[in-house]
C-alpha positions in Angstrom: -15.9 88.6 -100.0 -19.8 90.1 -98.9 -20.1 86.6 -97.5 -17.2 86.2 -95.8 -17.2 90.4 -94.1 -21.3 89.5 -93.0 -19.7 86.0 -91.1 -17.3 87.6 -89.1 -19.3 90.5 -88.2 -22.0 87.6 -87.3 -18.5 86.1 -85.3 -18.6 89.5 -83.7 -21.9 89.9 -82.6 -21.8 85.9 -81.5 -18.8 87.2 -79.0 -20.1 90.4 -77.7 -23.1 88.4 -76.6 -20.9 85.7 -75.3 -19.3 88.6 -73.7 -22.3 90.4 -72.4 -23.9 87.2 -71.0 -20.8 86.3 -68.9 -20.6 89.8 -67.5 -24.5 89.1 -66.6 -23.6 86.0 -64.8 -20.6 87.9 -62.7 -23.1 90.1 -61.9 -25.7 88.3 -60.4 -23.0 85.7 -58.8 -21.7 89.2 -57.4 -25.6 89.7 -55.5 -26.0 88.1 -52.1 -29.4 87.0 -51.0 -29.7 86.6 -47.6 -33.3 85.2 -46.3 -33.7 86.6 -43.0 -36.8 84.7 -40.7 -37.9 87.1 -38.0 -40.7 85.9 -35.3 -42.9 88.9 -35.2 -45.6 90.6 -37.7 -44.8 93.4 -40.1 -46.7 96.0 -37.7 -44.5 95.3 -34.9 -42.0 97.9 -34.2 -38.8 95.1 -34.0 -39.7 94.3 -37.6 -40.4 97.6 -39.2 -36.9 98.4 -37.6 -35.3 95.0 -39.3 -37.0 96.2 -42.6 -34.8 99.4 -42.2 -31.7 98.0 -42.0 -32.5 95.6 -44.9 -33.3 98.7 -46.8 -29.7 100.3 -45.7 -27.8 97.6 -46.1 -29.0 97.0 -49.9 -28.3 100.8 -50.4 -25.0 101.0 -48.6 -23.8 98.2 -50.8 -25.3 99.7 -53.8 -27.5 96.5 -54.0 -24.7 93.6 -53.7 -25.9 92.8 -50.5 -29.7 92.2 -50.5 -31.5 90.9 -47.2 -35.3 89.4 -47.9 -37.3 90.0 -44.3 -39.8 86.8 -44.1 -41.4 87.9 -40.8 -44.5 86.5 -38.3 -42.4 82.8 -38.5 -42.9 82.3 -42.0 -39.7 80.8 -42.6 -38.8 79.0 -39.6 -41.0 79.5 -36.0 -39.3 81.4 -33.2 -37.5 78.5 -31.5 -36.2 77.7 -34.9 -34.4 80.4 -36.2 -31.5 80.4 -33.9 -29.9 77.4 -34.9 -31.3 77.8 -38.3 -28.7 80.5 -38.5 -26.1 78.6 -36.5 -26.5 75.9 -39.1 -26.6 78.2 -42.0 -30.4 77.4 -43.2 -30.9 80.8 -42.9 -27.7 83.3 -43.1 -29.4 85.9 -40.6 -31.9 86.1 -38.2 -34.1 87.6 -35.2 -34.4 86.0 -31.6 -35.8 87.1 -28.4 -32.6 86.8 -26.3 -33.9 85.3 -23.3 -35.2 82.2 -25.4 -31.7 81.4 -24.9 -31.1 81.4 -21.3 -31.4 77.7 -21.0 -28.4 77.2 -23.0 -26.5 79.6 -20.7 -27.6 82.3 -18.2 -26.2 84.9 -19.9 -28.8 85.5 -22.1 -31.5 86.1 -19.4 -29.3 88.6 -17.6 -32.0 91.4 -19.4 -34.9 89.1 -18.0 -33.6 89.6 -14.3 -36.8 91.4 -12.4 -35.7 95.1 -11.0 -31.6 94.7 -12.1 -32.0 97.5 -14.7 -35.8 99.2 -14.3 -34.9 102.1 -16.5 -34.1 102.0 -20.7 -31.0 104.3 -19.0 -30.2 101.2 -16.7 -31.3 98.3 -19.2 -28.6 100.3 -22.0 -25.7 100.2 -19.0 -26.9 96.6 -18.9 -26.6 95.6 -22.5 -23.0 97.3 -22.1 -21.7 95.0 -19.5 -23.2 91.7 -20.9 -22.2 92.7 -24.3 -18.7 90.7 -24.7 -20.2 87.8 -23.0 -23.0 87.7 -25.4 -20.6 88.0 -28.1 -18.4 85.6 -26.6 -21.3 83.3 -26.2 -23.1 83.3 -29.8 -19.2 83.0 -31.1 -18.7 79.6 -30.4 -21.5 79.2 -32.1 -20.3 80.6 -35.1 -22.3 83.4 -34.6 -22.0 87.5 -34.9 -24.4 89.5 -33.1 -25.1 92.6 -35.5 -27.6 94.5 -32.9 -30.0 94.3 -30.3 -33.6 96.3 -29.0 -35.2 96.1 -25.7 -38.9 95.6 -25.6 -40.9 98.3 -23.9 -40.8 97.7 -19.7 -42.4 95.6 -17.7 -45.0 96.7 -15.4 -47.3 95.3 -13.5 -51.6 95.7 -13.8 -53.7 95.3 -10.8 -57.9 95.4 -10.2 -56.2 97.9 -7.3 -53.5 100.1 -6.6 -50.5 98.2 -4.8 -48.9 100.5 -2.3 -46.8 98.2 -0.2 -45.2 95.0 -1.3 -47.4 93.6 1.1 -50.5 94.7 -1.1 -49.4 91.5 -3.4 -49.6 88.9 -0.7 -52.1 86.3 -2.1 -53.0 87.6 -5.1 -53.4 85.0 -7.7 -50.3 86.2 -10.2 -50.7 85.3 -14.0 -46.8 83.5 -14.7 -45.9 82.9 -18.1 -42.0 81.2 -17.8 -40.1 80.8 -14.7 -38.8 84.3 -13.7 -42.4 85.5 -13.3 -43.4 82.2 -11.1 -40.4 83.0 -8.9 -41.5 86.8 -8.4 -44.7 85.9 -7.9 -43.2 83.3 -5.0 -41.2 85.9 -3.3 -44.1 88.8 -3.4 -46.0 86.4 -2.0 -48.7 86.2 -4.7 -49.7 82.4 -6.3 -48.3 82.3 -9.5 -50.6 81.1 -12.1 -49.8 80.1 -16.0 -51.7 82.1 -18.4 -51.1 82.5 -21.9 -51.2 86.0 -23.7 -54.3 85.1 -25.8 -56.1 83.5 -22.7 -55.2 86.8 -20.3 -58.8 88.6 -20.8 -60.6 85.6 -19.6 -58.4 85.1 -16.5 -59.2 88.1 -15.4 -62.9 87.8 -16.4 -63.3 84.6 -14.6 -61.2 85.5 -11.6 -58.2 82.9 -12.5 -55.8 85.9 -11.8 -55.9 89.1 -10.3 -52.5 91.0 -11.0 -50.5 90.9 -14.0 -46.9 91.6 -15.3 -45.9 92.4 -18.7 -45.4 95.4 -21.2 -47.6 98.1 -22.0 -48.1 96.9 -25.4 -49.8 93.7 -24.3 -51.5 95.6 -21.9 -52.8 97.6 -24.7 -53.3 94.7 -27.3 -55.2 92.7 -24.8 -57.5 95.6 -24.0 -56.6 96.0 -20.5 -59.1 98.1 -19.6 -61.9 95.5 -20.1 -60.7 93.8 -16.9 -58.6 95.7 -14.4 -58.4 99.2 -13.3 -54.5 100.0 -12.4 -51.0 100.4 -14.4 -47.9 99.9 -12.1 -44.8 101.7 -14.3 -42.5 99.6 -12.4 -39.9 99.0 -15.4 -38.9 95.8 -14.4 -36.7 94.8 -16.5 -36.3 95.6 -20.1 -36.0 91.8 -22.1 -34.2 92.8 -25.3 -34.4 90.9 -29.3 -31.5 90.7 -30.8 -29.8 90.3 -34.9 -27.0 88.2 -35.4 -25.6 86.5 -38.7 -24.1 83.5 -39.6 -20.5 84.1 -39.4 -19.5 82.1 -42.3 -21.8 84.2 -44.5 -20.8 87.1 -42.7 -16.8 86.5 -43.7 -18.0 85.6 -47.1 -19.0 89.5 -47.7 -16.1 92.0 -49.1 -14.5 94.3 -46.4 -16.8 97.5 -47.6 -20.0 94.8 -47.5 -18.6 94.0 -43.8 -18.4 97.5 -43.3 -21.9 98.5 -45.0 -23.8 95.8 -42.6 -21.8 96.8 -39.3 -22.6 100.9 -39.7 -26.5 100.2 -40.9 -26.8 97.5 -37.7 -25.1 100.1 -35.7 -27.9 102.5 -36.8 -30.8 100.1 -36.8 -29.9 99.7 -33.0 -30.2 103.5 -32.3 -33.2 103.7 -34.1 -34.8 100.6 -32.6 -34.2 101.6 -28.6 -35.6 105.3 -30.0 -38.6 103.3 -31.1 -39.3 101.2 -28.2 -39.3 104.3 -25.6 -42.2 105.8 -28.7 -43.9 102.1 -28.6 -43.6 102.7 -24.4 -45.4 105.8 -24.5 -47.9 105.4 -27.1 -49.2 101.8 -25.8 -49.3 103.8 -22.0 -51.6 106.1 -23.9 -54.0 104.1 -25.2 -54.4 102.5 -21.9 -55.0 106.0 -20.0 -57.2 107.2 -22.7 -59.3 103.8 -22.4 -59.6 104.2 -18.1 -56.5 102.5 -17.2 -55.2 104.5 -14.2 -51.4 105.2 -14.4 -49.5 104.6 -11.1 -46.3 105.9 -10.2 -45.0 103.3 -7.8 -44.6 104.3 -4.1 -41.3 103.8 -2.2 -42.7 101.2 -0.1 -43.5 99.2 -3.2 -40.1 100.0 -5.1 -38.3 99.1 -2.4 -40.2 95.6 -1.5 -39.4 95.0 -5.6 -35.8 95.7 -5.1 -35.5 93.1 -2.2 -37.0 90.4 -4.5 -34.7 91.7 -7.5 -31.3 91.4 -5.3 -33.1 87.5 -4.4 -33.3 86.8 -8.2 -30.4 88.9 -9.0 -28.0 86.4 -6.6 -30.0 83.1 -7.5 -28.7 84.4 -11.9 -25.3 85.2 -10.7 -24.8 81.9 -8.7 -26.0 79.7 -12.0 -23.9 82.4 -14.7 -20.8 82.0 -12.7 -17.8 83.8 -13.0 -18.9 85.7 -16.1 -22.0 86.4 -14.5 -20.3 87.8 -11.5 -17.9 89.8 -14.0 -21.4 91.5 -16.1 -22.3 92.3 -12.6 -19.2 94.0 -11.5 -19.2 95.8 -14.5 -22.8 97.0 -14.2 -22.7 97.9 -11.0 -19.6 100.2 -11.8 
């Protein structure tokens, strides 16, 4: 009778265990892991920003959702990632939009030089484009979650450029071909130059004027080799997050939910970021010599001309959508 009362409490225990491990499985089949590659280093603004919405999104879902940040191109390199995601190698990622302006012009509309030279204007900008992005990455089987500009563009002289005239012949560093084409109608020679290779242009006299951000103004030690910021705000080239939309649909409605409100909050905090990254990397330039220029009329409005050029030349190869983010803009 002993015998037989200790087997089924043995039959018991056996079950609950049973019972216990299956509940364990549900549970972690109830997780989802989403590897997310991002291009940029942990330091950099973009990513400490993509590490906060990881963080929100785990504690919004009380941990079902659980995003793993592999940044600095350790998971797939920067022209990887897109269609990475598209192809679901990676269920969530981080691009620089532009990248993607030779699949369709809508994605360079942010990289258009003096369309939106203001975060105020470059915000009215992302509005506009925003369906046609949408639209875009869709058929795609893609979902943009959120997007962040880069701090301005501005543009660093060995003098201070009062007139667009002041930029005739000046050898022009170009890195892609919306900075050749300025440089063309400024009248400056474009020149190629790479971000590591920039001090050394300068040094040797391979370039004399410059246009970028302030944080690779700042990174590259500016100072070393020219004497004069231009806070043009040329345009404001944005990076954005977007899922996989298959994973996406695979989360519950309150997961869906969980990701959409912490993206929604990771974009707020990342264009509140950018304006701090703006100011700070303007600051250590100043503090190191680097003398801040407010740009003259003559020059803004010489910049405009060449902006309306480059403006018409993106609306004529975006088309009718183009022509619509315009109209919007502009409105």
């Amino acid at each position: 009778m002993m015998q037989s009362k200790i087997f089924g409490n043995s039959m018991l225990t056996a079950a609950a265990a049973a019972l216990m491990g299956l509940a364990g499985i549900a549970s972690a089949s109830a997780e989802t892991k989403w590897d997310m590659p991002t291009p940029y280093g942990d330091s950099n603004f973009h990513t400490q920003n993509i590490i906060s919405f990881a963080d929100e999104v785990k504690e919004k879902t009380g941990g079902s959702v659980n995003i793993q940040v592999h940044s600095a191109g350790s998971l797939f390199k920067h022209p990887e990632i897109k269609n990475a995601v598209r192809k679901g190698l990676a269920p969530i990622g981080e691009v620089l939009v532009s990248r993607l302006s030779n699949e369709d012009a809508v994605f360079g509309v942010d990289s258009v030089p003096f369309l939106a030279p203001s975060y105020d204007k470059a915000w009215k900008l992302y509005q506009a484009s925003k369906s046609a992005m949408e639209e875009k990455l869709a058929a795609q089987g893609l979902k943009l979650l959120y997007s962040v500009p880069w701090p301005p563009q501005g543009i660093y002289a060995k003098k201070e450029l009062a007139t667009g005239d002041d930029m005739k012949g000046l050898k022009f560093r170009a890195y892609n071909t919306a900075t050749e084409r300025l440089a063309q109608l400024a009248g400056a020679v474009p020149t190629q130059v790479e971000v590591p290779d920039i001090p050394t242009a300068f040094s040797t006299g391979r370039v004399e004027a410059m246009i970028t951000s302030p944080s690779t103004g700042a990174d590259s030690k500016a100072w070393d080799f020219l004497t004069h910021y231009h806070d043009t705000q040329a345009w404001l080239p944005k990076n954005m997050v977007f899922v996989n939309q298959s994973a996406f649909d695979a989360l519950s409605d309150a997961e869906k939910a969980a990701v959409m409100e912490a993206a929604a909050n990771a974009e707020t905090r990342g264009w509140e970021a950018s304006k701090t990254e703006t100011k700070d990397k303007t600051n250590v330039m100043v503090e190191n010599g680097i003398k801040l220029v407010v740009p003259s009329e003559a020059l803004l409005s010489a910049l405009g001309v060449i902006g309306e050029t480059m403006s018409a030349e993106w609306k004529a190869e975006a088309g009718e959508t183009g022509d619509a983010i315009l109209n919007a803009y502009n409105n």
